[in-house]
N, C-alpha and C positions, 0 to 999 in steps of 0.2 A: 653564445647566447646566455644574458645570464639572468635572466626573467622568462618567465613562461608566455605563452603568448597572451596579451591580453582578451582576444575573442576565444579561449579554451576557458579564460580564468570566466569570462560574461557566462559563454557556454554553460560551465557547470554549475553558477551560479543563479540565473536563471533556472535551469531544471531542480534546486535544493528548493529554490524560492516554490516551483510550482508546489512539490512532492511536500512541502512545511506545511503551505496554505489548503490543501487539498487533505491532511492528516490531520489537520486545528481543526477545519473546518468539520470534518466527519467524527471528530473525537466530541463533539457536542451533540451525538446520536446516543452517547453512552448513558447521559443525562436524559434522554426523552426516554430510553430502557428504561431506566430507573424508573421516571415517572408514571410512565405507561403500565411497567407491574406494578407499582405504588398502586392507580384505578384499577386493575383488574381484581386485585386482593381484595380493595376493600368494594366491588363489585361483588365479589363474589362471595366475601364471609359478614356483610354489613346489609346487604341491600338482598343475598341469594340472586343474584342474576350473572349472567355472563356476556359477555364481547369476542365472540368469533374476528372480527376485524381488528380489534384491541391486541388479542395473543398474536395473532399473523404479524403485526404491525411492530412487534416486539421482536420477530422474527426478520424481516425486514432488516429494523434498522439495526438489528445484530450481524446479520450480511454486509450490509456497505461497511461496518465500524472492520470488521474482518479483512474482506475483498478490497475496499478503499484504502485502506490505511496502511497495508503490505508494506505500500512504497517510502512513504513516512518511516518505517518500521527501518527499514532498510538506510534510510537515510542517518536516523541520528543511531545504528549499530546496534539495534536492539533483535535481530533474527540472531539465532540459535548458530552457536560454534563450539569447537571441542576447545574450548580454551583453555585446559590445560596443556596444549600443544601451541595454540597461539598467541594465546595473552603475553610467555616472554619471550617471541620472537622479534627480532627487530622489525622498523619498519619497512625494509626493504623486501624481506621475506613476507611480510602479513602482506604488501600489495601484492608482490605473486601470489601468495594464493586469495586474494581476493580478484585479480587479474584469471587465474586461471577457472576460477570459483562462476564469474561472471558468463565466460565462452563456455565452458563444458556443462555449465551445470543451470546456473540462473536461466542464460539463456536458449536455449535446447528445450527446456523443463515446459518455460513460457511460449514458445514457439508450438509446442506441442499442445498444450493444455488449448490455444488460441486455433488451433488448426482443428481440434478433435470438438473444438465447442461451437464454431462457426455454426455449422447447418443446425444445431440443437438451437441455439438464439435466434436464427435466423426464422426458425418455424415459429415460435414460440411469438415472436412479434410479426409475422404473418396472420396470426391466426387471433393477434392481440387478448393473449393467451390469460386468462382469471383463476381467482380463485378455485381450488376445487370443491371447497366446503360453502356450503352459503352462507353468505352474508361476512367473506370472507373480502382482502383485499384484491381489488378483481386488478392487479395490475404484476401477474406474474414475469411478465416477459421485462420487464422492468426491474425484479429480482435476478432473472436470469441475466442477464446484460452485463451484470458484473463477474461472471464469467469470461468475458470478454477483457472488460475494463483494467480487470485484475494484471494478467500479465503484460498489459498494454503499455500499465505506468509502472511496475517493474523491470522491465526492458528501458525503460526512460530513464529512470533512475539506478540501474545496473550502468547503462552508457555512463551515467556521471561517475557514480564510484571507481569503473576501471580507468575514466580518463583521470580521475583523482591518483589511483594507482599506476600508470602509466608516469604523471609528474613525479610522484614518488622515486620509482623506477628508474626515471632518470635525470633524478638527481636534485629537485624542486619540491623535497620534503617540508622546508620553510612557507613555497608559496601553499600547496596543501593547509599545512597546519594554520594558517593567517585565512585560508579561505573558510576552513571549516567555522573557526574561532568567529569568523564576519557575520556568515550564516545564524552562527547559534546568538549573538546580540541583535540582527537585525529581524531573527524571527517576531512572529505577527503575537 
């Protein structure tokens, strides 16, 4: 075999495509933060008044830019490594322990986090659960959701990385490096 298959190459491609357009897209929350303290400041030392819904609302989209963008985060190598250990490892080594990184750790981590939050979300949009302050954003269970979310599209985009390390692995370091390469020009 001396090409990867091409429905592994669509496969992971596809999931980079989701994990890019779903971290652009939430990285324009970081803009309505800014803006949204920009109003409250000047709400509050211009005008003396405050926005109970305003601050929540900041809070909010501080959550999804967090809990949304994880898998983003993951994709273009931006979570947290001892790299003084891995940075000059080859690439064969770095996909094992990105390979092993994925089963014992990523996903364990996420499976867990997703199993112990279930009934918590599940009441929470039961009960279509509001703010606790008044005049607060009444759509908590919609905050909490990404409790969910989070390790959902982390498992999604851990599958593409270890199948990236997988090619790696065995021996289709070239197609990797050309996929990544594709990914990063045809981002949005």
């Amino acid at each position: 075999m001396d090409a990867p298959s091409p429905a592994v190459i669509s496969f992971i491609r596809r999931i980079n495509r989701f994990s890019d357009i779903t971290g652009r897209f939430v990285s324009w929350f970081v803009l309505a933060i800014v803006l949204i303290t920009f109003i409250v400041v000047v709400m509050r030392y211009v005008f003396n008044t405050g926005s109970v819904f305003l601050q929540e609302l900041i809070t909010y989209f501080h959550n999804y830019v967090i809990m949304l963008g994880a898998a983003y985060a993951l994709l273009k190598g931006a979570h947290v490594r001892v790299d003084i250990f891995y940075r000059p490892m080859s690439n064969k080594k770095k996909a094992w322990i990105d390979l092993f990184g994925f089963l014992f750790l990523l996903l364990p981590t996420c499976l867990f986090i997703f199993i112990i939050a279930w009934e918590y979300v599940a009441l929470s949009w039961k009960i279509f659960e509001g703010s606790q302050e008044a005049g607060g954003v009444d759509a908590r269970y919609l905050f909490k959701t990404t409790i969910l979310l989070m390790p959902i599209l982390m498992i999604v985009q851990g599958l593409a990385e270890t199948m990236k390390s997988l090619l790696t692995i065995a021996g289709y370091e070239d197609a990797v490096k050309v996929l990544d390469e594709h990914d990063e020009e045809h981002a949005l």
